[in-house]
N, C-alpha and C positions, 0 to 999 in steps of 0.2 A: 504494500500500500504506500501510498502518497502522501503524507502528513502535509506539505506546504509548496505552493510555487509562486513565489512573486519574480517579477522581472529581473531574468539574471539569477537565478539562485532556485533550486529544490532541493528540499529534504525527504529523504528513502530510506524509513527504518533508522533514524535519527541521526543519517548523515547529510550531511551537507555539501552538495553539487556547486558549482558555479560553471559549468562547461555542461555541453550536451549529454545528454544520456541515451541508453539505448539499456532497456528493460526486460530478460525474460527467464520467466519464471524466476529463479533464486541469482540468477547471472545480469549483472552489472556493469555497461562496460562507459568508462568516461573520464577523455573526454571522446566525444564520438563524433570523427572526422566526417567530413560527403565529399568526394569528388569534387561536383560543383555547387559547394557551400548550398543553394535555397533550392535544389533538383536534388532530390532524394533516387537514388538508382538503384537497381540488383544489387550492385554487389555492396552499396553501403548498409544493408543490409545483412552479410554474409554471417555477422554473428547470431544472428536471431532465425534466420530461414532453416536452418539448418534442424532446431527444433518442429518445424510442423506446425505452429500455431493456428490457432482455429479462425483468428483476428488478428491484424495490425495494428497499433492506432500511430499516427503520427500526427502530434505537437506541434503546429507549424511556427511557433513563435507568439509571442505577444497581437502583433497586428495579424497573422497568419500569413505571412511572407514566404516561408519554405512548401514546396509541393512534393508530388510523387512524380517522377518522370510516366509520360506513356505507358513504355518499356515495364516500367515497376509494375504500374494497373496493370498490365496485361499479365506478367507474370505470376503474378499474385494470384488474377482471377483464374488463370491454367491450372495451380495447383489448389483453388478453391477455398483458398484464406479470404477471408473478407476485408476491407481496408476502410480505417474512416480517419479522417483528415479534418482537425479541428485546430483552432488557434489554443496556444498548450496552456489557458486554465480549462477550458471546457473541454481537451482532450484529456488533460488528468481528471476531471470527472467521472469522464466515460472510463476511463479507465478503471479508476478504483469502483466503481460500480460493477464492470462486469465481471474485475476479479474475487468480489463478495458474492458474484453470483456464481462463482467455482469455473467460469467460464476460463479458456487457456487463450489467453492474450500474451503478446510480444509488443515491445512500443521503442521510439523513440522519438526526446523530446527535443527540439529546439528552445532552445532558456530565453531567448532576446529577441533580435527582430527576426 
């Protein structure tokens, strides 16, 4: 779960982030790079796909400035993950909501713009 995300900073299990994160299951990884910074791709994902997850969420930022490239959606939807793209306080919402509902989510957040 997600205890706090103000601009520039979350806290995960009483740590404190200041760089991107990328969330799944008990795996942590941050600070979590992209290719091309606000185009979210395959493989800046490769820490998390690799899992299976049932869902994605991605964080797009404060104003929601980061996306998923094409590429990503399409692949995503080939191995039948679902993806939902919110600016990152309402994608940590969604988040901690569907992991309360036992659902297997993988995420990553953009902290900033």
């Amino acid at each position: 779960m997600i205890e706090q995300y103000s601009f520039g900073r979350m806290t995960i299990q009483g740590r404190v982030f200041t760089d991107d994160v990328l969330i799944c299951r008990e795996k942590l990884v941050s600070p979590w790079w992209r290719k091309q910074g606000h185009v979210v791709q395959v493989q800046d994902l490769d820490a998390i796909l690799g899992h299976k997850p049932e869902l994605v969420i991605l964080g797009q930022g404060q104003p929601g400035q980061m996306k998923a490239s094409r590429e990503l959606q399409e692949h995503l939807q080939a191995l039948g993950i679902e993806l939902i793209q919110k600016p990152t306080q309402e994608a940590v919402e969604v988040f901690n909501r569907r992991v309360e509902k036992g659902e297997d989510v993988c995420a990553g957040f953009h902290l900033t713009c």
